[in-house]
N, C-alpha and C positions, 0 to 999 in steps of 0.2 A: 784650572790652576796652572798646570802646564804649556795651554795656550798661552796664557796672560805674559807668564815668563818666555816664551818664543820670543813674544813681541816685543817685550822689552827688550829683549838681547839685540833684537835684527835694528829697531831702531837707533839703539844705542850706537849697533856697529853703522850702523848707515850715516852719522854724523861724523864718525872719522874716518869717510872715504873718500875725502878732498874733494878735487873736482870731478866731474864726469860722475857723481853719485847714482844718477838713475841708470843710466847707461851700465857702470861696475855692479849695481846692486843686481841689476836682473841677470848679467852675464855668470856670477856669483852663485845664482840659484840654477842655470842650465850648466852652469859645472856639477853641480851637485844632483842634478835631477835627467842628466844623460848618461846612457848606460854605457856606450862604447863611443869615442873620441877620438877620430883618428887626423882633422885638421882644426884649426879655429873654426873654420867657416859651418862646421858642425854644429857647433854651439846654436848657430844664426836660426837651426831648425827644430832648434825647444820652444814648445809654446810658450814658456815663461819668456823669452827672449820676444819681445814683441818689435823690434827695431832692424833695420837693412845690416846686410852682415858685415859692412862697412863700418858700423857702428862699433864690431867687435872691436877692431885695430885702436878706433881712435878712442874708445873707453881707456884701454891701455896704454898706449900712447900719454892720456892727458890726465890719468886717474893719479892722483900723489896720496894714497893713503898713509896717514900717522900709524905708524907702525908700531912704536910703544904703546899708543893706548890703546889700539886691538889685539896686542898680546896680553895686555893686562886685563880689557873686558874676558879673552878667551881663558884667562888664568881663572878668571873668579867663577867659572862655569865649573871646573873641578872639583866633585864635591872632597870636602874635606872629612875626615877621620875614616875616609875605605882606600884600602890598599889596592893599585889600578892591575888590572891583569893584560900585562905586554905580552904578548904572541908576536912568533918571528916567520921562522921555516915551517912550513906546511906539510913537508915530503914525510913519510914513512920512514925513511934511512935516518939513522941516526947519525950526528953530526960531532962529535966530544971535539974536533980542533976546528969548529966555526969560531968566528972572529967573535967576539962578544965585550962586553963590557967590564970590567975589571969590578967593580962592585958590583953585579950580576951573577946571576946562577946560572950553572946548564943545567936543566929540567928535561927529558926526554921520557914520553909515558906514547905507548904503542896503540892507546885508546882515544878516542874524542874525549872532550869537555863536553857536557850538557851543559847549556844556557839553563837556566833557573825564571822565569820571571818574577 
């Protein structure tokens, strides 16, 4: 079930990624499936990336993704009626005049969160 809907989402998104789609689609997955990035040309050495690292530049270069309709497909990915858990600073120090969000909390707790699956 979770496969099925992967797939829908990737091709859904892959029709609003103008031109150069093959080229942005794979570059897309060696952004997300390399672990440390430290030029473009990095990218060119995910095996997902199966194209010359020339290819990076000009995917970008000539890629004009619709921008509206990939935020609205990434909107409907959200599920709705659970409340999302936003984490910030990671450090141990307690921080009470960090910049934060005016409708936001400070929460500071000295213990981890346990993931639940």
């Amino acid at each position: 079930m979770k496969r099925a809907k992967l797939e829908e989402f990737r091709q859904a998104a892959y029709k609003h990624l103008g031109r150069a789609k093959d080229a942005t689609f794979e570059l897309t997955d060696a952004i997300l499936l390399t672990r440390n990035i430290y030029c473009l040309a990095d990218l060119s050495l995910s095996p997902v990336f199966r194209r010359k690292w020339t290819s990076i530049y000009e995917a970008l270069q000539d890629s004009r993704p619709q921008r509206q309709k990939l935020m609205q497909l990434y909107i409907k990915q959200i599920p709705t009626g659970e409340r999302p858990l936003l984490a910030g600073d990671h450090t141990n120090w307690s921080r009470p005049d960090a910049v934060k969000l005016q409708e936001r909390t400070y929460e500071h707790s000295g213990t981890s969160i346990v993931a639940i699956p």
